[in-house]
C-alpha angles and dihedrals in degrees: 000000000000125000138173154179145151146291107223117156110239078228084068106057109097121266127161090224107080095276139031118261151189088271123097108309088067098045082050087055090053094055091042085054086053101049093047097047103258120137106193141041120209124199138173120253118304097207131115113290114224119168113016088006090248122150094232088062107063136147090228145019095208103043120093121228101242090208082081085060101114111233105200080052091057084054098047081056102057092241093109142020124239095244097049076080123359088088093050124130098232088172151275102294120049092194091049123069109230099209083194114047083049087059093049098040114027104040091066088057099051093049089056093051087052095045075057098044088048086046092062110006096171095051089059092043087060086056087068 
């Protein structure tokens, strides 16, 4: 039997936070595959990009790109504040992913919502 389904980058979901994540929107694209038939999603690779920031250049197969890492989800679960982001200049360009300005900017936050989690570990796993 046949199936089939769709490659869509994850980067590519929309997000109001520089890049598309595993947070609702793609919960909301799987939904949206279900309704309409499709069995698989295919994405690129989900590691960490180096040169080019391309996924296919990466510094490890097994590592995550924490730019994936859902924001409004860390503060669900109690691990940011809203305003730690939602203010945030993610670039120029909503529909274009700026690799730099997410170093610069996103990485600083998601250190903050680790030095919490380390902070209280049992209170976010309570969270799960």
């Amino acid at each position: 039997m046949r199936k089939s389904g769709i490659l869509l980058p994850i980067f590519s979901l929309p997000n109001s936070y520089g890049i598309g994540t595993l947070g609702k929107e793609a919960y909301q694209f799987v939904d949206f595959l279900e309704k309409a038939g499709q069995k698989y999603w295919q994405v690129l690779p989900i590691t960490p990009t180096n040169y080019g920031d391309s996924p296919y250049q990466s510094s490890s197969v097994y590592a995550f790109n924490p730019y994936f890492i859902d924001l409004d989800l860390l503060c669900e679960e109690g691990l940011l504040k809203k305003e730690m982001y939602q203010d945030v200049d993610w670039g120029n360009e909503p529909d274009k992913v700026d690799y730099g300005v997410l170093y610069k900017k996103r990485y600083p936050i998601l250190r903050q919502a680790t030095k919490r989690f380390l902070e209280n570990p049992t209170d976010a796993y309570e969270a799960f």
